[in-house]
C-alpha positions in Angstrom: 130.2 95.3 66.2 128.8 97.9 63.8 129.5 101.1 65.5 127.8 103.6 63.2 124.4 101.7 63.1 124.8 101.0 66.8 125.6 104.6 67.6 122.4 106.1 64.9 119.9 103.6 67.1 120.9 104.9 70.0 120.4 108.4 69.5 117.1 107.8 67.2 115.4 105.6 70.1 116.7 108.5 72.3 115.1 111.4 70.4 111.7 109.2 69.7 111.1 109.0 73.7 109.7 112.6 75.7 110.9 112.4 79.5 107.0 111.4 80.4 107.6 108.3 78.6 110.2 107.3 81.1 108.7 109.1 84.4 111.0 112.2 83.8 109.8 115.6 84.3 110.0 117.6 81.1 111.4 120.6 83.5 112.5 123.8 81.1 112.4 124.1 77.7 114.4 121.8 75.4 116.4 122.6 72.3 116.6 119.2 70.8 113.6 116.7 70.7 113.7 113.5 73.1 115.6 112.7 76.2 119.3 114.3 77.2 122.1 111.9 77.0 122.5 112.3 80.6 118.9 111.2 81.1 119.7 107.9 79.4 123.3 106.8 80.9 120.8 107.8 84.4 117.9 105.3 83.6 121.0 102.3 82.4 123.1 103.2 85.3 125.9 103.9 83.4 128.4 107.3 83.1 127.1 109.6 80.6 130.5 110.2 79.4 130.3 106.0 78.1 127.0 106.6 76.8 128.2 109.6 75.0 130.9 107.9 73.1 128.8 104.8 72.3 126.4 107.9 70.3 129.7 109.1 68.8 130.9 105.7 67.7 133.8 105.6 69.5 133.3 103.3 72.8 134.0 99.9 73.6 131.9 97.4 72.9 129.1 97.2 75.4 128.8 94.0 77.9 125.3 91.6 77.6 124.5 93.2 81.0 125.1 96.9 79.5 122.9 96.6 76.7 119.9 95.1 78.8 120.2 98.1 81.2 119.7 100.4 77.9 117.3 98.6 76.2 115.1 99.0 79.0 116.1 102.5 80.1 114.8 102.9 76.0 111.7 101.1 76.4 113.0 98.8 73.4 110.5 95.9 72.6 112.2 92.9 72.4 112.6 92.8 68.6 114.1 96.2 69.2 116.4 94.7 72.2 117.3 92.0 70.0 118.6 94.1 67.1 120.7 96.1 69.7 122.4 93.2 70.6 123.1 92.2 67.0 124.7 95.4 65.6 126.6 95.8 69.5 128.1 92.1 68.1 126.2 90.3 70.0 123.9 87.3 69.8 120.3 88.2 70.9 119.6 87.1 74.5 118.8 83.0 74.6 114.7 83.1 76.1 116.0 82.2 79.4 117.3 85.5 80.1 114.8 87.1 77.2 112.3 86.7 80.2 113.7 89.1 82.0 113.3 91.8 79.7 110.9 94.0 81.2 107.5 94.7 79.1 107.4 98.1 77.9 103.7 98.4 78.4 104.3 97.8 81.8 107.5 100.2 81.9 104.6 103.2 80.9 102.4 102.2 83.5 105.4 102.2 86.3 106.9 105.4 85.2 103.4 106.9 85.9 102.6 105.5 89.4 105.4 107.7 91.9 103.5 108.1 95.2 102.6 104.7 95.3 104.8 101.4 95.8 104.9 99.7 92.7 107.4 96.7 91.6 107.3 94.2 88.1 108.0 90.8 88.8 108.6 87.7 86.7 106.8 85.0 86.8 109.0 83.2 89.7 108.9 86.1 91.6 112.5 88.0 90.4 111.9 91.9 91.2 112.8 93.5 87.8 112.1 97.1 88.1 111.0 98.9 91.2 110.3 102.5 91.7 111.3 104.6 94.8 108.6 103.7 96.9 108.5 100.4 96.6 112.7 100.0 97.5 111.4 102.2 100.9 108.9 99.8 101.5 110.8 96.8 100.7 114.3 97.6 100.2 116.6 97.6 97.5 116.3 94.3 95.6 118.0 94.4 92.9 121.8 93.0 94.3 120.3 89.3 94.7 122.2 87.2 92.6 121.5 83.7 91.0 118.3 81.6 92.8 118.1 84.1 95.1 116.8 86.8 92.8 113.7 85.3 93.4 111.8 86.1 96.4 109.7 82.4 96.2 113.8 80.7 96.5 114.2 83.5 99.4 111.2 82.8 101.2 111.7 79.4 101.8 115.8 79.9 102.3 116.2 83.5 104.1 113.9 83.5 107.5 114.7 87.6 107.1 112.6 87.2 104.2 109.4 86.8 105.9 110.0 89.7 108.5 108.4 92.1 106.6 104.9 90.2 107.5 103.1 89.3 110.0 104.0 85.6 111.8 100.2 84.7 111.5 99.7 85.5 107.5 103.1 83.8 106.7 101.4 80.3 106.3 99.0 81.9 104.1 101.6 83.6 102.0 103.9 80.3 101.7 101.2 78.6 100.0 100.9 81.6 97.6 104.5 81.3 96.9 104.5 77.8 96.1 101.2 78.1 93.9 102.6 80.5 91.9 105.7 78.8 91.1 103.3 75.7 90.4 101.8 78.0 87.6 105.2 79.1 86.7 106.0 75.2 86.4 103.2 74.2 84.4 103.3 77.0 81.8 107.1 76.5 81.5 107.9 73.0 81.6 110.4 70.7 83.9 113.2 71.5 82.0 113.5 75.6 82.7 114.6 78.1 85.3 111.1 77.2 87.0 112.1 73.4 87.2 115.5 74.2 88.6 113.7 76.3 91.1 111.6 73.8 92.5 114.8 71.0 92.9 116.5 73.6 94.6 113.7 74.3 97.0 112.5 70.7 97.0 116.4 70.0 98.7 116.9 73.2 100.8 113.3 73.4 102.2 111.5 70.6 103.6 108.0 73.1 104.2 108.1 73.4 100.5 108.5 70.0 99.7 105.3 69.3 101.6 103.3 72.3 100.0 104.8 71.5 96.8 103.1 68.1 96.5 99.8 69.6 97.3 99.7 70.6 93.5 97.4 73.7 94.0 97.8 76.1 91.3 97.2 79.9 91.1 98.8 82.9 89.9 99.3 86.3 91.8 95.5 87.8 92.5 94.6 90.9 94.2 95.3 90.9 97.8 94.5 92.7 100.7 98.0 91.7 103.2 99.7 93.7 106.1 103.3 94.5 105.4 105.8 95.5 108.3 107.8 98.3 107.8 110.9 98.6 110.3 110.3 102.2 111.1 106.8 102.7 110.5 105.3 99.3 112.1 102.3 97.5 109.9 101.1 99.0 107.2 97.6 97.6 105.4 97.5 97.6 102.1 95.7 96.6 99.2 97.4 94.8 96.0 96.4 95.1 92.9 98.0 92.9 89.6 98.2 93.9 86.2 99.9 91.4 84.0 101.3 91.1 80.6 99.4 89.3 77.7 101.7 85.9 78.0 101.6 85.9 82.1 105.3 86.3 82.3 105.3 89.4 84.3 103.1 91.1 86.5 102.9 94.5 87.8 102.1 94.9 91.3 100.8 98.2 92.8 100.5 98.6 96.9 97.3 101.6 97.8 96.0 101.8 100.8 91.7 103.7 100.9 92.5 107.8 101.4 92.5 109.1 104.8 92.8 105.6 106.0 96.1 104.8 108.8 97.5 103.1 106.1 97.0 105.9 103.7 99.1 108.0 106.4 102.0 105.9 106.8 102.5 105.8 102.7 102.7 109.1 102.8 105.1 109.3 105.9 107.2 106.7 103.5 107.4 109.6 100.7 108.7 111.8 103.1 111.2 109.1 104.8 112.8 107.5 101.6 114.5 104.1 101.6 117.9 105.3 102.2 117.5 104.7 106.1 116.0 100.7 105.5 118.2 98.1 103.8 116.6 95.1 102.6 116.6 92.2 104.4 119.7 89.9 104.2 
């Protein structure tokens, strides 16, 4: 671990980014350029006081799962993310997990969007980021661990999972599911996380097995779908995609037409939060 160019990274990458890069407010004036150290340990959920001694070269060496949560809380490209592993003394993430590191294009376009749900997904359906909104929409889906961080495994494994729509659009939206991991599966080969996806599902689910040899292929596409929110009932929405230049992730942003009922209940979901609606388990 190289502590002093680890520490000089840190607060350089912090200095280069203005809190509207991140969806901060800028709020009074600031004596030194870039984002508080405070602001950063926020975005990594992490104590400032750790951050702070990382900066001062004096903290402990930082887990895998530490250094992911700041490279993306510093909108590091992955050549960026990869170097911070290397001077933190460790080895760059393997592309399996690599994936997962969120696109910082699409970071800049999330940061922007806070009165509207918006969520970036991989390409098998694993919620990366999402902002407030979208966890009072959907809940908070970031605790799902192993298969189940993706919501195709979940679907077809978790009835509570398909709750949050309607029981005559669910057919509809378990052929989606299986289409897109098809893409998923084509672009990525037998052999990867999508591959172990589909044996899992192919064992666990026998309405997936049947869908699954249907072969029909297609990525996430703009959608107009009703979504059921515990408190506020069904909600109609329209979904729009915005995905990165390799099709591994995909932005997703939920609007509904102004002064429409759906317009109205988004807005009644600002006011509300997420705090009173866990997600499904």
């Amino acid at each position: 671990m190289d502590r002093a160019a680890l520490a000089d990274f840190l607060r350089r990458r912090r200095e280069a980014l203005q809190p509207g890069d991140v969806g901060l407010a800028a709020g009074v004036r600031r004596r030194a350029p870039g984002l508080r150290r405070e602001e950063v340990a926020a975005l990594a959920t992490m104590s400032t006081d750790y951050y702070t001694r990382l900066e001062q070269q004096r903290g402990p060496q930082p887990s895998p799962q530490l250094l992911a949560a700041l490279a993306r809380a510093l909108r590091l490209t992955g050549d960026e993310r990869d170097y911070l592993f290397r001077v933190a003394g460790h080895n760059p993430p393997a592309s399996v997990s690599a994936a997962t590191h969120v696109s910082p294009a699409l970071l800049r376009v999330l940061d922007r969007l806070a009165d509207t749900p918006a969520l970036i997904l991989s390409n098998l359906g694993e919620t990366l980021v999402q902002n407030r909104m979208a966890e009072a929409l959907f809940g908070d889906r970031s605790g799902h661990t192993g298969l189940a961080r993706s919501e195709i495994y979940r679907w077809f494994t978790d009835p509570a999972e398909r709750s949050r729509y309607p029981e005559e659009d669910r057919d509809r939206q378990s052929r989606a599911q299986v289409a897109n991991l098809r893409a998923a599966y084509g672009s990525m080969g037998p052999q990867s996380r999508a591959g172990e996806l589909v044996r899992a599902l192919q064992k666990a689910s026998p309405e997936f097995a049947e869908l699954w040899e249907r072969h029909e292929v297609a990525q996430r596409f703009a959608d107009h779908k009703t979504l059921i929110h515990p408190e506020l009932g069904p909600i109609e929405l329209d979904c729009q995609v915005l995905f990165t230049e390799d099709q591994s992730q995909a932005l997703l942003v939920l609007t509904a037409p102004p002064r429409s009922e759906g317009d109205e209940k988004l807005r009644l979901l600002a006011v509300l939060g997420h705090e009173r609606f866990p997600a499904s388990t």
